[in-house]
C-alpha positions, -999 to +999 in steps of 0.1 A: +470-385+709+483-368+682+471-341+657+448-355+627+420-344+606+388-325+614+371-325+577+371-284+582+391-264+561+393-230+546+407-215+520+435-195+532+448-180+567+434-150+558+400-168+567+406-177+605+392-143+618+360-150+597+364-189+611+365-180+646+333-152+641+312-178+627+322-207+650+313-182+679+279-172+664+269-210+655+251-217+690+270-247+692+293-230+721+290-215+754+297-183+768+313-167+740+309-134+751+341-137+777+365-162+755+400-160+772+431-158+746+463-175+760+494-170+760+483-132+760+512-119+779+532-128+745+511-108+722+514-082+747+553-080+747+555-078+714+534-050+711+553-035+742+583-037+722+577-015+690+550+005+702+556+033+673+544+006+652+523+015+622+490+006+613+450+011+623+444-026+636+476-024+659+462+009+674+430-004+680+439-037+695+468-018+713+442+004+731+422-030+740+453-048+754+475-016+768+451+014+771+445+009+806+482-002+816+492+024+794+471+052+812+484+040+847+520+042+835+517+075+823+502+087+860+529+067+876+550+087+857+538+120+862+539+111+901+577+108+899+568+068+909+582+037+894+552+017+876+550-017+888+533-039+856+529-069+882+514-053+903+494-034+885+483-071+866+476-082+895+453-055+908+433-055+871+426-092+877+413-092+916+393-062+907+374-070+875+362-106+864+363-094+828+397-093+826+412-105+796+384-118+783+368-107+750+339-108+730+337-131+696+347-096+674+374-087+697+387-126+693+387-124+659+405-088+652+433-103+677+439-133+655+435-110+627+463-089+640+484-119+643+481-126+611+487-099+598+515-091+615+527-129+611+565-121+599+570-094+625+554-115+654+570-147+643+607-133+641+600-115+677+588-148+692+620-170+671+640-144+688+625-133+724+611-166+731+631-193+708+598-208+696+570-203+677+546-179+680+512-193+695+478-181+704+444-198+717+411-186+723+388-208+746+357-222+739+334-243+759+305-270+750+272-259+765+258-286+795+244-317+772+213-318+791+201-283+778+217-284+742+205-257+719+210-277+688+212-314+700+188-334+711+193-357+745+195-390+729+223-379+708+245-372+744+229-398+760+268-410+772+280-376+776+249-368+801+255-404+820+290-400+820+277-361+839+258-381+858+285-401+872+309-377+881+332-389+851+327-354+832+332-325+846+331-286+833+370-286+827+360-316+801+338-295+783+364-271+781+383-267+747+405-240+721+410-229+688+448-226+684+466-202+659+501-211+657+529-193+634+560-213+621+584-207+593+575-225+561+580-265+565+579-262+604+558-282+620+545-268+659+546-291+687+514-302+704+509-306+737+492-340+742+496-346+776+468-350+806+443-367+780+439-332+757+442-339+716+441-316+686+425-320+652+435-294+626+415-274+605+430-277+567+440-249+555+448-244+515+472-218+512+486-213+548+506-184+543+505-158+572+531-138+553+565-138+532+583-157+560+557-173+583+525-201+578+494-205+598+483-236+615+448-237+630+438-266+655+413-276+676+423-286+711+396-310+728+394-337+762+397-367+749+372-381+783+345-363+760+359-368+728+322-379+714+304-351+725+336-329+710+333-347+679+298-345+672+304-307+682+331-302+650+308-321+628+283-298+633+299-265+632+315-280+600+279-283+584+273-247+593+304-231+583+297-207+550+336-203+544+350-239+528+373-246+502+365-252+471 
């Protein structure tokens, strides 16, 4: 299934950060205070390669992403070793459960970097990766039959589908996606294994001189209703619409 409307929109692309801080706060999702951001490793490189780059944002989500690899490199360093990044991955993973993971604020400062950094991050990517430049923070629907907002009749299917062993937790799994394309570039979707995307309309989708925004919504389509009703809602609640 392809990409097609939501009803949400926002004015601009400047308003995603602000988006994504009051779809986290709604209630309507679960576990927001450890939302994962994939690809990160991409973000990552590009900071890795300018890391004399100006500004107070990039600093601060620097320190987030790099402080502690940055801190072990530095001690490799001073140890006359060679500093192993995949192995030193690999050892911040096994030893904390946290890792990578970020609060709602931290989500939305990312994004914001990316955006504001949308020219720079999208001629990297073009170049370093021959693609677009794309970014997606999780969320996840809370269990139907202890909805903060809902009431059971309304997921009366999505709790006997549960029931069944038709729905699982990875079906109540879903993302918001940032993606960064020249102007009149359209990114590709990845529809496959029953996940679709709805976008959130944006009226001026500018990123920067040389790069446009596209936010979606990547959803299951075996709980597509429960999903649905879920968008519906936070649309209701949102305080940042176009006009």
């Amino acid at each position: 299934m392809g990409i097609g409307p939501a009803g949400l929109s926002l004015p601009a692309a400047a308003f995603i950060p602000e988006f994504l801080r009051q779809a986290y706060a709604s209630g309507l999702f679960h576990g927001v205070q450890q939302t994962h951001l994939t690809p990160l490793d991409d973000l990552k490189n590009w900071m890795r390669s300018d890391p004399w780059r100006a500004g107070e944002l990039f600093g601060q989500v620097g320190e987030v992403l790099l402080g502690e690899e940055r801190k072990a490199q530095k001690k490799a360093e001073k140890a006359g070793l060679a500093f192993d990044l995949t192995a030193f991955e690999i050892m911040q993973m096994e030893g904390d459960e946290t890792y990578e993971t970020f609060t709602p604020e931290w989500t939305a400062e990312i994004f914001k970097l990316a955006l504001d950094e949308g020219d720079a991050l999208l001629e990297w990517s073009l170049r370093e990766l021959k693609c677009p430049f794309a970014l997606a923070a999780s969320f996840s629907l809370p269990d139907p039959k202890r909805h903060p907002r809902f009431k059971a009749a309304e997921l009366s299917g999505t709790i006997a589908a549960q029931k069944a062993g038709k729905i699982s937790g990875m079906d109540m799994q879903g993302a918001f996606q940032l993606d960064l394309c020249s102007p009149g570039v359209v990114p590709r979707f990845d529809t496959g294994q029953g996940v679709a995307f709805v976008r959130v309309e944006l009226a001026d989708p500018r990123a920067g001189d040389t790069s446009q925004a596209w936010l979606s919504l990547a959803y299951s389509l075996v709980n597509e209703a429960y999903f649905k009703m879920t968008f519906e809602a936070l649309r209701q609640s949102l305080a940042l619409k176009a006009d």
